[in-house]
C-alpha positions in Angstrom: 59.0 -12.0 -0.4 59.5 -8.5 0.5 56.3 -7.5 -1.2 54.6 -10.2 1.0 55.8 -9.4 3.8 54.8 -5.0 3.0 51.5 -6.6 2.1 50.7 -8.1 5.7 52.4 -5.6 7.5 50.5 -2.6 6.1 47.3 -4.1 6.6 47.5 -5.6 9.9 48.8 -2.2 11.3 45.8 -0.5 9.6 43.1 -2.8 10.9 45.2 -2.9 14.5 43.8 0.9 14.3 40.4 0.3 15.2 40.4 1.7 18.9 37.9 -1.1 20.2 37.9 -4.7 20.9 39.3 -6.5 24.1 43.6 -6.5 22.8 42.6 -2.6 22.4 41.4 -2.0 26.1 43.5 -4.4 27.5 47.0 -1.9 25.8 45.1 1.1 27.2 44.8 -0.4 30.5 48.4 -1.3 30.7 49.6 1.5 29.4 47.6 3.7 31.8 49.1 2.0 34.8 52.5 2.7 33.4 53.4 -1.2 32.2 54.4 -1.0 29.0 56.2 -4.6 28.6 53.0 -5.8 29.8 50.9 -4.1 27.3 53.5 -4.8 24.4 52.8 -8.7 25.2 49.6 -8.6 25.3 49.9 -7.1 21.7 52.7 -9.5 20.7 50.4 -12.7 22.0 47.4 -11.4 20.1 49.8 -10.5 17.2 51.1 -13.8 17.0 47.3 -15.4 16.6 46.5 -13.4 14.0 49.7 -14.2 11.9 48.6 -17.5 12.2 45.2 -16.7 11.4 46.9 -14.7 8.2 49.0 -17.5 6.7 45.3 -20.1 7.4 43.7 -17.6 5.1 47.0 -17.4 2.8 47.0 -20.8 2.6 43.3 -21.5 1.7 41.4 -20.8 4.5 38.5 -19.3 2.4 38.0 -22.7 0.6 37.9 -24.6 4.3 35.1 -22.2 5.3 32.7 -22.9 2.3 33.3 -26.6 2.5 32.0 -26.5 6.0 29.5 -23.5 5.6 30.2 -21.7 8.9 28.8 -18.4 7.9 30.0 -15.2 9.0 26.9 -14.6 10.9 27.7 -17.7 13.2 31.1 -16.3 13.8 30.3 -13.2 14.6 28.2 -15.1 17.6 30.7 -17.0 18.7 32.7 -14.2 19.1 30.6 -11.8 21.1 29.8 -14.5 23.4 33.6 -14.5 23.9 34.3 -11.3 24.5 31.0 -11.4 26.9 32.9 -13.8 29.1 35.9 -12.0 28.5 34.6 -8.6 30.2 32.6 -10.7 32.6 35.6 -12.4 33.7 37.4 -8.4 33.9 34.9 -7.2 36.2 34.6 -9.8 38.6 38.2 -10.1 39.0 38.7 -6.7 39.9 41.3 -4.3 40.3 42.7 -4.5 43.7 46.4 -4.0 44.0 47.6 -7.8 44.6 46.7 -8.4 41.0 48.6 -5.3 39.9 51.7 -6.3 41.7 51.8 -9.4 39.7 51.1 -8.4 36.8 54.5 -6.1 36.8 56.0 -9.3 36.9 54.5 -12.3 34.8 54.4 -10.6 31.4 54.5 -14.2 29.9 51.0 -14.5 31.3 50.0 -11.1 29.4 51.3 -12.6 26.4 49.3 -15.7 26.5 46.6 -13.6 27.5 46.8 -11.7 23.8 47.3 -15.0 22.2 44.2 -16.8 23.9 42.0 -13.7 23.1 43.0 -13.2 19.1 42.8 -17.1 19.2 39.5 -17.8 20.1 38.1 -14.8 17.8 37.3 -17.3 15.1 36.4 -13.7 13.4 39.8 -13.2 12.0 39.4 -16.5 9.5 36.6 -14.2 7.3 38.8 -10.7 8.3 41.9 -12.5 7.0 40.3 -14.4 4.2 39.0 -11.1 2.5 42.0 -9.2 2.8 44.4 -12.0 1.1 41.7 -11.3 -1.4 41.9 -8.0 -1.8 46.0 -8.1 -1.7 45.7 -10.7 -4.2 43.5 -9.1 -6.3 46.1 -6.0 -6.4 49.1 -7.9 -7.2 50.7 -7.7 -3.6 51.0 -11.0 -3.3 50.9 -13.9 -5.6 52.1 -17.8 -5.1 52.7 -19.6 -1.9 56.2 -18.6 -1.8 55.0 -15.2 -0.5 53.5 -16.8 2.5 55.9 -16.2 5.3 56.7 -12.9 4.5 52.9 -12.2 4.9 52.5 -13.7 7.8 55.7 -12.4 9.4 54.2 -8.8 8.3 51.2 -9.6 10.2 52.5 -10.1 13.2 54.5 -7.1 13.6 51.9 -4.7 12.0 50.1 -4.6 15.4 53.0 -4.7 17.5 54.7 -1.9 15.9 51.1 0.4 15.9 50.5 -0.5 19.6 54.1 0.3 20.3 53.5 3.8 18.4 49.8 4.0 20.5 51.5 3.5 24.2 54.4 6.3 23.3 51.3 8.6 22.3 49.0 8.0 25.2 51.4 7.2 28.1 52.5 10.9 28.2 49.5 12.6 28.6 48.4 9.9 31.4 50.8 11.2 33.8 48.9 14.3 34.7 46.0 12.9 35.3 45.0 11.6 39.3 45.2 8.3 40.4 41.7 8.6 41.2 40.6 9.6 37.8 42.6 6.7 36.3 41.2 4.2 38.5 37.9 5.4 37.3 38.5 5.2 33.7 40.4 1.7 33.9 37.1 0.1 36.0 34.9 1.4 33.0 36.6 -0.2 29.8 35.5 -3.5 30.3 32.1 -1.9 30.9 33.1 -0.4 27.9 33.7 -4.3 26.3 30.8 -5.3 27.6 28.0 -3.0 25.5 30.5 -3.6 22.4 29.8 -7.6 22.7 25.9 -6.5 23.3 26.1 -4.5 20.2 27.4 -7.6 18.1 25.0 -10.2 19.8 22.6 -8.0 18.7 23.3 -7.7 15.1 23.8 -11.4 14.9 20.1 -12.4 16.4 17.9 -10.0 15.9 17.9 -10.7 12.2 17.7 -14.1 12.8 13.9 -13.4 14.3 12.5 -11.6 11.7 
């Protein structure tokens, strides 16, 4: 059980490291406009998804996947069309004050926020798949008793890295202008925008060759 739950903790803080993707962007926004519970929720939602995407792969999620043949090419589409929308959706929103205002208070809605992003990344069923492989392979884990722990490592991996990330970066933020943090906050999901491009790309140029 401990081992299990080591197992999913070290490796969903490890991959939470990555400093790209829309749960990424959306800490750094938070945390730039000095909302830390918000930003912590976000993380928690989208940490919660991938735990559950964790124990699918656990439980024999990599068996489900062959018996249907969705390829990871096809999810890797399905997922930059997501996070498309998703940085569409972030730039035609806005920024304006109102929005901030509430968002101080309704960090519920941050949390479902992470959850509904990390749940429609149909990514993390290969990600997770091949990295129960890899811990199985190595004797981290072993049997189905070893399952909770995992997944209850999983889940606070990324929560305990983004809590580590906002302490690092929130300090530094303070010097910096308004101005110059509006600035940076309007580009990221710009920023989200050309990252989904990139994977759209890698998915169908291949596929006209």
């Amino acid at each position: 059980m401990i081992s299990g739950f080591i197992a999913g903790l070290i490796l969903s803080f490890v991959g939470s490291m990555t400093p790209t993707g829309p749960i990424a962007l959306l800490v750094l926004k938070y945390g730039m406009r000095r909302q830390n519970r918000n930003a912590l929720f976000v993380a928690a939602g989208a940490a919660l998804a991938e735990s559950g995407y964790a124990l699918l792969a656990y439980l024999g999620i990599t068996f489900a996947l062959s018996r249907y043949r969705l390829e990871a090419p096809q999810l890797r589409l399905i997922s930059g069309i997501i996070l498309a929308a998703f940085a569409a959706a972030w730039i035609i929103r806005g920024h304006d004050s109102k929005s901030k205002s509430r968002d101080r208070e309704y960090v519920g809605r941050s949390f479902l926020l992470g959850l509904s992003i990390a749940g429609l990344n149909p990514t993390f069923l290969v990600t997770w798949a091949g990295a129960v492989a890899i811990a199985r392979g190595a004797g981290l884990i072993n049997g189905f008793q070893d399952a909770p722990a995992f997944a209850v490592g999983v889940l606070a991996g990324p929560i305990l890295w983004f809590s580590i990330l906002l302490i690092v970066l929130t300090h530094p933020v303070k010097s910096i202008s308004p101005e110059r943090l509006e600035k940076i906050e309007r580009a990221l999901p710009y920023i989200l925008l050309v990252l989904a491009g990139i994977m759209l790309a890698q998915t169908l140029i291949p596929m006209f060759k």
